[in-house]
MIDREN-816544 format. One line per 2 residues: number of its first residue (from 1); their letters; for each residue y negated, z, x negated of N, C-alpha, C, CB. Coordinates in nm, 3 decimals. Glycine has a CB too. Layout:
BEGIN
NUM> A> Y Z X Y Z X Y Z X Y Z X | ... $
***
This chain:
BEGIN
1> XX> 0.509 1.508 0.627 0.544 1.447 0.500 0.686 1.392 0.501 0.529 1.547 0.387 | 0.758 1.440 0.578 0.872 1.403 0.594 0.892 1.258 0.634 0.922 1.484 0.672 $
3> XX> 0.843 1.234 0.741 0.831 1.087 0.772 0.749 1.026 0.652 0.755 1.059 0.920 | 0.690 1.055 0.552 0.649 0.973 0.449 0.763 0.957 0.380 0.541 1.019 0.370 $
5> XX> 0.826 1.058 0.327 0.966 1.044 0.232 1.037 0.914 0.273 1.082 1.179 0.257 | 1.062 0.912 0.443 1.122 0.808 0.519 1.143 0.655 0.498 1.064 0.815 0.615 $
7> XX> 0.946 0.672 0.467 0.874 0.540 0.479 0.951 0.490 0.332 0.675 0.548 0.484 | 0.909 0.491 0.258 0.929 0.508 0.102 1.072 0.482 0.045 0.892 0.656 0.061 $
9> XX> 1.135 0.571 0.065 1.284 0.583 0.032 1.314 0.470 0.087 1.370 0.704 0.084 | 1.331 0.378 0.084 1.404 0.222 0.089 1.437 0.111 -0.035 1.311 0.138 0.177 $
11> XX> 1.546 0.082 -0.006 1.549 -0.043 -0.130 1.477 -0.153 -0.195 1.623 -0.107 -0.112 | 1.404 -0.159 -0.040 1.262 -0.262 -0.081 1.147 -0.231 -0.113 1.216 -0.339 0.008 $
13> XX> 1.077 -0.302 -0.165 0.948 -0.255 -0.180 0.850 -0.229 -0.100 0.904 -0.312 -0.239 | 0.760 -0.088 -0.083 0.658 -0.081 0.022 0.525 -0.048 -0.048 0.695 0.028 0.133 $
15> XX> 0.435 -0.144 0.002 0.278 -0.191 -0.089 0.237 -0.078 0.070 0.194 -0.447 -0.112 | 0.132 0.020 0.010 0.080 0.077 0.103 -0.050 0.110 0.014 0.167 0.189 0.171 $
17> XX> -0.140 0.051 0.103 -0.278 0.047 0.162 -0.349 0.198 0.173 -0.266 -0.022 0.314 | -0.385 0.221 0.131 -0.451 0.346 0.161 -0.635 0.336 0.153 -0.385 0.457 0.046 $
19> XX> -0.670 0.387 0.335 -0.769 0.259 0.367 -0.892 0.363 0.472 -0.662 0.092 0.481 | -1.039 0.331 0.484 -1.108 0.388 0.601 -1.109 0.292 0.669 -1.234 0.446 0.591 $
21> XX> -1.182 0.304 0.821 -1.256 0.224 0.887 -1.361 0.171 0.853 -1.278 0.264 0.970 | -1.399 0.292 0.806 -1.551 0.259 0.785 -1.609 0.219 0.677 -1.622 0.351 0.806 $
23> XX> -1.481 0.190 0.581 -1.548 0.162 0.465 -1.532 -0.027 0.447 -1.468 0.266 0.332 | -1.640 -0.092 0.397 -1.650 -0.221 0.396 -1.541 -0.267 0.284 -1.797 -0.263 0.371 $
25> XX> -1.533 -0.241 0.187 -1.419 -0.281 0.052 -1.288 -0.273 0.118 -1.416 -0.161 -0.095 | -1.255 -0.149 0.228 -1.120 -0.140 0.289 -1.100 -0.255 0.360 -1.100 -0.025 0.376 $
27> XX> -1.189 -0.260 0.438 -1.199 -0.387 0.575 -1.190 -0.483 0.511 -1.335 -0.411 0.675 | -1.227 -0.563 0.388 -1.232 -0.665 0.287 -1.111 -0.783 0.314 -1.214 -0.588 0.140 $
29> XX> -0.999 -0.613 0.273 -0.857 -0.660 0.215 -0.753 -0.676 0.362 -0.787 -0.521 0.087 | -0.810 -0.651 0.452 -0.705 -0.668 0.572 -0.657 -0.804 0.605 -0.764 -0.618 0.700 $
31> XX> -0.774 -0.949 0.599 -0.676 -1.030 0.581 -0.556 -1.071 0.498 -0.720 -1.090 0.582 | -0.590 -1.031 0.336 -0.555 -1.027 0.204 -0.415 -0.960 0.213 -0.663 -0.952 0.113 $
33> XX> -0.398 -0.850 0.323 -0.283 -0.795 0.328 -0.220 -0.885 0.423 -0.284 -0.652 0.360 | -0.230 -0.928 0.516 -0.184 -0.972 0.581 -0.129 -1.135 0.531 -0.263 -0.942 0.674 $
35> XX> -0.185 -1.194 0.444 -0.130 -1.346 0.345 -0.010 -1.255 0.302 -0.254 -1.426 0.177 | -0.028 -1.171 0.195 0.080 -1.081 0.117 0.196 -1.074 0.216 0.024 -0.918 0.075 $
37> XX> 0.120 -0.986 0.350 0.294 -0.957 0.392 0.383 -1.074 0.522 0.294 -0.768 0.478 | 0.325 -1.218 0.498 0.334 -1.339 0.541 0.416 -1.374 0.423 0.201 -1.416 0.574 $
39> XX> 0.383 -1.382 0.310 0.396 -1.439 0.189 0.544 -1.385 0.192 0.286 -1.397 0.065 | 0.521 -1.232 0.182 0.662 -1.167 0.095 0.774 -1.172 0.228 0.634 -0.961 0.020 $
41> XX> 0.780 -1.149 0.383 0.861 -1.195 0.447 0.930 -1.014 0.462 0.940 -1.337 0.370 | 1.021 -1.063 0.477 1.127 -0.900 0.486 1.167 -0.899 0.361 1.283 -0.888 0.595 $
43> XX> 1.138 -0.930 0.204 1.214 -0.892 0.137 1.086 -0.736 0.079 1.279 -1.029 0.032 | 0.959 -0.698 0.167 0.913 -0.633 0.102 0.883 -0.577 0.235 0.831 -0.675 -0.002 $
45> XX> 0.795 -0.437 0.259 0.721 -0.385 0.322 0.567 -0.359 0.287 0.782 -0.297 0.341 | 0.499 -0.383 0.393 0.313 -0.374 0.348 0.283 -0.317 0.463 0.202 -0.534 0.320 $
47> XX> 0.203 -0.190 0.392 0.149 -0.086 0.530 0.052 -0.026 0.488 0.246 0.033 0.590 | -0.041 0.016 0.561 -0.137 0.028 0.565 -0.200 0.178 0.651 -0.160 -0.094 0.600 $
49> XX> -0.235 0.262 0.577 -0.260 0.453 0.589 -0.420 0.454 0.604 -0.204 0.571 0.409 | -0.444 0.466 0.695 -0.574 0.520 0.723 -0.609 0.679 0.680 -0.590 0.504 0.871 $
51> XX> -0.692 0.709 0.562 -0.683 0.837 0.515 -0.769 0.941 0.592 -0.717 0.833 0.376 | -0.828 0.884 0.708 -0.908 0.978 0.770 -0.802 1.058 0.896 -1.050 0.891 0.831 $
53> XX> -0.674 0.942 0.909 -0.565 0.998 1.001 -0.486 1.095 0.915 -0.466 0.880 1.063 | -0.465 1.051 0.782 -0.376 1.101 0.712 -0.422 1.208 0.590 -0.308 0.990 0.669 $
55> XX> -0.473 1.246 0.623 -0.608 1.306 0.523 -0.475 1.403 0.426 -0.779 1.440 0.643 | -0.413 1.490 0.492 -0.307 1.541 0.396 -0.233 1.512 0.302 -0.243 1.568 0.431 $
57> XX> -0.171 1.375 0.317 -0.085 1.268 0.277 -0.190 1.239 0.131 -0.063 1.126 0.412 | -0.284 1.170 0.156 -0.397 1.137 0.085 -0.466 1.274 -0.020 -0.500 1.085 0.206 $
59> XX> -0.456 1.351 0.028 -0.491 1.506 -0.092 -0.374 1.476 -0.166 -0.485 1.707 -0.020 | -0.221 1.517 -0.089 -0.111 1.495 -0.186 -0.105 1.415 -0.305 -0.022 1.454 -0.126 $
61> XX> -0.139 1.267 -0.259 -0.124 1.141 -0.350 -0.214 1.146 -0.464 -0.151 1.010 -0.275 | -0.318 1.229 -0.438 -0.507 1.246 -0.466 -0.527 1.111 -0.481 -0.579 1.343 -0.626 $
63> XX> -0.591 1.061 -0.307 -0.614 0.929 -0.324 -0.777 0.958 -0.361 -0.571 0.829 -0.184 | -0.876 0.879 -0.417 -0.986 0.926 -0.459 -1.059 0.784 -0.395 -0.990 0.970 -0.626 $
65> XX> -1.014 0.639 -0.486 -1.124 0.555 -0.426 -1.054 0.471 -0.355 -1.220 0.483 -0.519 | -1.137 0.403 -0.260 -1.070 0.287 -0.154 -1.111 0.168 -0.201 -1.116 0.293 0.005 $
67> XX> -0.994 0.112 -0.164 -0.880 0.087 -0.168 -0.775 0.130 -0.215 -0.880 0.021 -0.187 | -0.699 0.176 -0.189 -0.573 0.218 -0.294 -0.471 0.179 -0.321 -0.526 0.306 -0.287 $
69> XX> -0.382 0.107 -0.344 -0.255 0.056 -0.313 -0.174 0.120 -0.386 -0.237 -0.075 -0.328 | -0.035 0.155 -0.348 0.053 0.174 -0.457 0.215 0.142 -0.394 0.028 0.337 -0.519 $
71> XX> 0.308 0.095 -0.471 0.410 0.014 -0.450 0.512 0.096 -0.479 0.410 -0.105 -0.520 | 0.635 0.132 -0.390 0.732 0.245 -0.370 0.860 0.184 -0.402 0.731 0.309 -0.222 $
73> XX> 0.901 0.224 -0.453 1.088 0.141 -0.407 1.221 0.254 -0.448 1.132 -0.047 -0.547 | 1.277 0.245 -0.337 1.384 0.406 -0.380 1.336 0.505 -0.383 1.448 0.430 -0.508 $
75> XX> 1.220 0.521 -0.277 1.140 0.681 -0.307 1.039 0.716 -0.420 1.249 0.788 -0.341 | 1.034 0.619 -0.512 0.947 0.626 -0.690 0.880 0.520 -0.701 1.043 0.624 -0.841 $
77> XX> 0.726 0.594 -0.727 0.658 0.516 -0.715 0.656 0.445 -0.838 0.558 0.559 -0.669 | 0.628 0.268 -0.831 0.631 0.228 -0.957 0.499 0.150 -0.991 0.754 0.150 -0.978 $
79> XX> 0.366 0.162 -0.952 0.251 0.107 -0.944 0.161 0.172 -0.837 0.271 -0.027 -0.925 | 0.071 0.159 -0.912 -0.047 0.230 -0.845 -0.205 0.191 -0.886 -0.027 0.382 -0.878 $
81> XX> -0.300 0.122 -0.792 -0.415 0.115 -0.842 -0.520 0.080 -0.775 -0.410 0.055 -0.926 | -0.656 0.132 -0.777 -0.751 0.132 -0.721 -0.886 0.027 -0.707 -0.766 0.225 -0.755 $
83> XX> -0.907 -0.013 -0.566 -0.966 -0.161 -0.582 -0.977 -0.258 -0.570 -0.974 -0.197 -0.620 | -1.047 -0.369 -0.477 -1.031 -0.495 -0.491 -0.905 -0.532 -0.531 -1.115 -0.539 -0.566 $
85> XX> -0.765 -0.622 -0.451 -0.698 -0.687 -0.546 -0.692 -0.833 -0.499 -0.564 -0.623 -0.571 | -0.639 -0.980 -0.536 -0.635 -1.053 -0.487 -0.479 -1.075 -0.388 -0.682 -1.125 -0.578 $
87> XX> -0.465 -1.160 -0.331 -0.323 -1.166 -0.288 -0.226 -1.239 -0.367 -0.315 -1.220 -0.164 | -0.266 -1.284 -0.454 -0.153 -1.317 -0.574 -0.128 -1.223 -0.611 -0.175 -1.393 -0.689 $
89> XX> -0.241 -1.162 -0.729 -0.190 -1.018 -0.812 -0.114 -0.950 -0.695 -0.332 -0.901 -0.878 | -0.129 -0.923 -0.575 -0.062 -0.791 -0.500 0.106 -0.876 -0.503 -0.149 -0.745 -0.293 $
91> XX> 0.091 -0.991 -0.480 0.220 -1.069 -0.420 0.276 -1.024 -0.559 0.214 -1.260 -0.370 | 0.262 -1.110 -0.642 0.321 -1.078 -0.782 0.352 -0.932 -0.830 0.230 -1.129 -0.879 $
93> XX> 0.249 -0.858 -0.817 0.284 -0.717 -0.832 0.453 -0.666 -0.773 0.159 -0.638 -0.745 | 0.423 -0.717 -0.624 0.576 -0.658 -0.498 0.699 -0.742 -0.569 0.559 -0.734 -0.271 $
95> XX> 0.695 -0.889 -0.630 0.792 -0.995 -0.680 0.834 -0.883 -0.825 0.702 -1.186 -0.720 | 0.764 -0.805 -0.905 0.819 -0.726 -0.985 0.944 -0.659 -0.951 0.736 -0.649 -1.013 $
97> XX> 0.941 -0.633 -0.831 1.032 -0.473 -0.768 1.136 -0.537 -0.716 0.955 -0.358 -0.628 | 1.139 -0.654 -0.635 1.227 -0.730 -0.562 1.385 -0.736 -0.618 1.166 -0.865 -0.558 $
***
């Protein structure tokens, strides 16, 4: 967990993915993330947690449905939500925190 604190605790914003393999809705959004973190450049971070690696991390958060995203900045989380998103809403979402 420590290296999560790590991840997180930064000035910028980090959109993290919380994602299976195996699930088709997860797999969906991987290009979708990838426009986003094209789009946003270095003024944001976009990462992406496989909860079957991270299964602990994921109890902690109580991630429940996949997709998950939720958006960090300074360690506090300030958004969180489950689902399908497009890459505007996500882009726009990270342009909040910036």
């Amino acid at each position: 967990m420590s290296k999560f604190g790590e991840l997180i605790d930064v000035e910028v914003p980090v959109l993290l993915e919380f994602f299976t393999q195996w699930d088709e809705t997860s797999n969906s959004m991987h290009p979708v993330l990838k426009d986003v973190a094209a789009a946003i450049g270095d003024k944001a971070k976009v990462i992406k947690i496989d909860v079957d690696k991270n299964n602990d991390l994921a109890e902690a958060l109580r991630i429940k449905g996949l997709p998950t995203f939720i958006i960090y900045k300074d360690g506090e989380m300030k958004w969180r939500q489950s689902g399908v998103e497009d890459a505007n809403t996500l882009i726009g979402r990270i342009q909040e925190y910036i």
